[in-house]
SETOR-945703 format. One record per residue (C-alpha): residue number from 0; residue in three letters; x, y, z. Coordinates in Angstrom, 2 decimals. Layout:
# residues N
+------+------+---------+---------+---------+
| resi | resn |       x |       y |       z |
+------+------+---------+---------+---------+
|  NUM |  ala |       X |       Y |       Z |
...
+------+------+---------+---------+---------+
This chain:
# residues 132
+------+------+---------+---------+---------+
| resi | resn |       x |       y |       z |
+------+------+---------+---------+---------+
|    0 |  unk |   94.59 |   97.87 |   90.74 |
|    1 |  unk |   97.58 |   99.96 |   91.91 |
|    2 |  unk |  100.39 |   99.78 |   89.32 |
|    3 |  unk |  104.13 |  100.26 |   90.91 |
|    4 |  unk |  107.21 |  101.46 |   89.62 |
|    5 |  unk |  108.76 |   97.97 |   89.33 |
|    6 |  unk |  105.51 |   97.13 |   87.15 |
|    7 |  unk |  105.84 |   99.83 |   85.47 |
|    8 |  unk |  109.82 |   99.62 |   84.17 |
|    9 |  unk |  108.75 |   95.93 |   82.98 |
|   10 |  unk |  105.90 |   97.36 |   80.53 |
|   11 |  unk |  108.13 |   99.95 |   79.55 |
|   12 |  unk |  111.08 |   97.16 |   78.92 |
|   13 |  unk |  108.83 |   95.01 |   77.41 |
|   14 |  unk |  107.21 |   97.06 |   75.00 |
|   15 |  unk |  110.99 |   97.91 |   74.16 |
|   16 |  unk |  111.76 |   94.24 |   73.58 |
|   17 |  unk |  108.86 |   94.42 |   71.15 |
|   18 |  unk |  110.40 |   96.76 |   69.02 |
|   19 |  unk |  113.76 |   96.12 |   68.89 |
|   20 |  unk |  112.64 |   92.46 |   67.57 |
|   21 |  unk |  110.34 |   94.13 |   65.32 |
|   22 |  unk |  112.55 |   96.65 |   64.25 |
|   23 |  unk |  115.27 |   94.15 |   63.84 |
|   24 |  unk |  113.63 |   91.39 |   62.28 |
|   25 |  unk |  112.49 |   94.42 |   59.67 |
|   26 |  unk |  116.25 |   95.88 |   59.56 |
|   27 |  unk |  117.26 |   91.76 |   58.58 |
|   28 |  unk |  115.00 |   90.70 |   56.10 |
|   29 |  unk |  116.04 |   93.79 |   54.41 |
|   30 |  unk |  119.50 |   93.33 |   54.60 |
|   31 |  unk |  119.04 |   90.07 |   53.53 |
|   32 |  unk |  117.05 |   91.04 |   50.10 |
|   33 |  unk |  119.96 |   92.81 |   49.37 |
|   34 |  unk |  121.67 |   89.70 |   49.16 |
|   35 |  unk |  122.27 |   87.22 |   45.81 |
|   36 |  unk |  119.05 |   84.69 |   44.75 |
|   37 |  unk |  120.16 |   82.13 |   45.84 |
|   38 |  unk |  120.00 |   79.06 |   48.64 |
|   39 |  unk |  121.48 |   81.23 |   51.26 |
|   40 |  unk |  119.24 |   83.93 |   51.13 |
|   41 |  unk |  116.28 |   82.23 |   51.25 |
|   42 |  unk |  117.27 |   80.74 |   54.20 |
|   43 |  unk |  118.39 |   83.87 |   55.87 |
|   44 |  unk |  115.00 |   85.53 |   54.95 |
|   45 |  unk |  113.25 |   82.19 |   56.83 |
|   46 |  unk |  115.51 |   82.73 |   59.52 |
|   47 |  unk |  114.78 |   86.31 |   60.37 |
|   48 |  unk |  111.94 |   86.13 |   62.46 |
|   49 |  unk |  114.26 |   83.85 |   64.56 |
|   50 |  unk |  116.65 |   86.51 |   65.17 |
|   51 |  unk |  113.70 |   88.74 |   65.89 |
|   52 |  unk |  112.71 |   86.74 |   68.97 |
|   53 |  unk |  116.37 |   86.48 |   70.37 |
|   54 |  unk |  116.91 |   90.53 |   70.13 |
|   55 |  unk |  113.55 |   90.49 |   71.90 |
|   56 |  unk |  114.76 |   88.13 |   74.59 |
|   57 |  unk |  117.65 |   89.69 |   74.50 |
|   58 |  unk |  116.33 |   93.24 |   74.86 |
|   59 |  unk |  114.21 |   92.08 |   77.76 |
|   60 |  unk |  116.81 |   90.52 |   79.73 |
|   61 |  unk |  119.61 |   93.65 |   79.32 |
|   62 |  unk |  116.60 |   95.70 |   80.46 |
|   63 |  unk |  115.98 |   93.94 |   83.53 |
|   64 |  unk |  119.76 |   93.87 |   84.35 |
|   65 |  unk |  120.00 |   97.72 |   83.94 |
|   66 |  unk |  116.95 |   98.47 |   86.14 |
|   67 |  unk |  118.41 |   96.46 |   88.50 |
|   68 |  unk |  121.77 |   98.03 |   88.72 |
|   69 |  unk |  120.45 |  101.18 |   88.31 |
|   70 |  unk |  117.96 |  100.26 |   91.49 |
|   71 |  unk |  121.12 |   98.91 |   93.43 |
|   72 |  unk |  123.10 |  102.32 |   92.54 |
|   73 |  unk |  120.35 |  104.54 |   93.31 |
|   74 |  unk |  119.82 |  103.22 |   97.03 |
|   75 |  unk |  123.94 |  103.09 |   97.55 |
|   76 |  unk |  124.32 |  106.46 |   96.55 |
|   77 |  unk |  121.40 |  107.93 |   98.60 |
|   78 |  unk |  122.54 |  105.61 |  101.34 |
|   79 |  unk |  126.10 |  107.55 |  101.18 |
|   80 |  unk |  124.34 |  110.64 |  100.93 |
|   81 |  unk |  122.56 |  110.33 |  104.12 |
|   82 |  unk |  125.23 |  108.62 |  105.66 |
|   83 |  unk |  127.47 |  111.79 |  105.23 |
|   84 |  unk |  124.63 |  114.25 |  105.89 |
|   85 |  unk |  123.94 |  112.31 |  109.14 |
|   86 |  unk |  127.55 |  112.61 |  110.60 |
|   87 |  unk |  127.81 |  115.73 |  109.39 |
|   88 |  unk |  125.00 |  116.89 |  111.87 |
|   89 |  unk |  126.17 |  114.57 |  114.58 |
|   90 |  unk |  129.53 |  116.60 |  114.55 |
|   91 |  unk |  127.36 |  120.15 |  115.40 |
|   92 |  unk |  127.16 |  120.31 |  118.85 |
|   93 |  unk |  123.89 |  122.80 |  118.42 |
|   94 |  unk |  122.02 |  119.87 |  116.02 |
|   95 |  unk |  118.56 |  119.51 |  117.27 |
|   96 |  unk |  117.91 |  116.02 |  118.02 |
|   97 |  unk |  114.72 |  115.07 |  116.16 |
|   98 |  unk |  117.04 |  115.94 |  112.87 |
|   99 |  unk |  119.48 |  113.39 |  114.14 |
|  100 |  unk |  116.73 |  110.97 |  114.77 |
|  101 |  unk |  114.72 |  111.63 |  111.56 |
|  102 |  unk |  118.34 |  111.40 |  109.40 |
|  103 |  unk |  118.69 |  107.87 |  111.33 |
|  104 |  unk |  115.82 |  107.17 |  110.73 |
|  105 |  unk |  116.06 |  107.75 |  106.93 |
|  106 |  unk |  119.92 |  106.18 |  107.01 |
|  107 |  unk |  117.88 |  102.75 |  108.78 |
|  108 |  unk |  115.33 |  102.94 |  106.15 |
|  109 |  unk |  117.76 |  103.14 |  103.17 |
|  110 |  unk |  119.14 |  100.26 |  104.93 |
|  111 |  unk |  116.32 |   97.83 |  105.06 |
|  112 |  unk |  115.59 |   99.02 |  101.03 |
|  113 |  unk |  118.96 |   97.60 |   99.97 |
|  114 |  unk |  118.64 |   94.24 |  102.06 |
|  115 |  unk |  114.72 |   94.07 |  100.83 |
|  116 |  unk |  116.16 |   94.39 |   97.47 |
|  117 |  unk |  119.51 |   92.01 |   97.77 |
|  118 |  unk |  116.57 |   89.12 |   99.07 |
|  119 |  unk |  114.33 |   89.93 |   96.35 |
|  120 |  unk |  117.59 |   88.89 |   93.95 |
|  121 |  unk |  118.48 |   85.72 |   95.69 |
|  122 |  unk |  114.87 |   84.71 |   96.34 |
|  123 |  unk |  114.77 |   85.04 |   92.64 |
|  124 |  unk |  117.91 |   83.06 |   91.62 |
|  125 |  unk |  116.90 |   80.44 |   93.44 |
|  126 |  unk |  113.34 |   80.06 |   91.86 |
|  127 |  unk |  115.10 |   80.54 |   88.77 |
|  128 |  unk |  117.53 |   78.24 |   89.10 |
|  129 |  unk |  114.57 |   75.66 |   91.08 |
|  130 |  unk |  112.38 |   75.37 |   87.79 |
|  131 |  unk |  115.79 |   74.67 |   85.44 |
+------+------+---------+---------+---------+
């Protein structure tokens, strides 16, 4: 099975999610021994695990959104890039023509990548927003 890099950013965010909750529901319980015997603190102590799960959700979800806009910056900026670079050689008058056409090319493909990716989003939100 061929893993990709999208794949790959959601282990790595997930396995993050697991141990920030860990980590946090560790970091609370202590905090909350620290605390006077007493009503609230037992409460607090039952309660921990509960704020595990929402830093893990949490964690999760702030990953995904910084992938994303780090995906979305990523293709701009090479998009620019080429863009420039493209025009650039357009303005020589002694540019050899299969490097315009292979930097159009590239500048077309960069393209496509950010309208695959703006789709992917939308198909997405509307699932989401299908199953609610």
């Amino acid at each position: 099975m061929e893993m990709t890099v999208a794949d790959d950013s959601s282990q790595n965010i997930s396995k993050g999610a697991t141990v920030a909750g860990a980590g946090s529901g560790a970091v609370l319980a202590s905090l909350f021994n620290l605390l006077e015997p007493g009503g609230a603190k037992d409460i607090l102590l039952i309660l921990a695990p509960t704020f595990a799960v929402g830093v893990t959700a949490a964690w999760g979800l702030i990953g995904s959104l910084i992938d994303d806009v780090v995906a979305d910056w990523k293709v701009r900026s090479q998009l620019k890039r080429a863009q420039k670079y493209l025009a650039d050689v357009r303005a020589d008058e002694n540019a050899d023509p299969n490097l315009v056409q292979e930097l159009q090319n590239q500048v077309d493909s960069l393209q496509k990548l950010a309208v695959q990716l703006s789709s992917r989003r939308v198909e997405a939100i509307v699932d989401s927003s299908g199953r609610a």
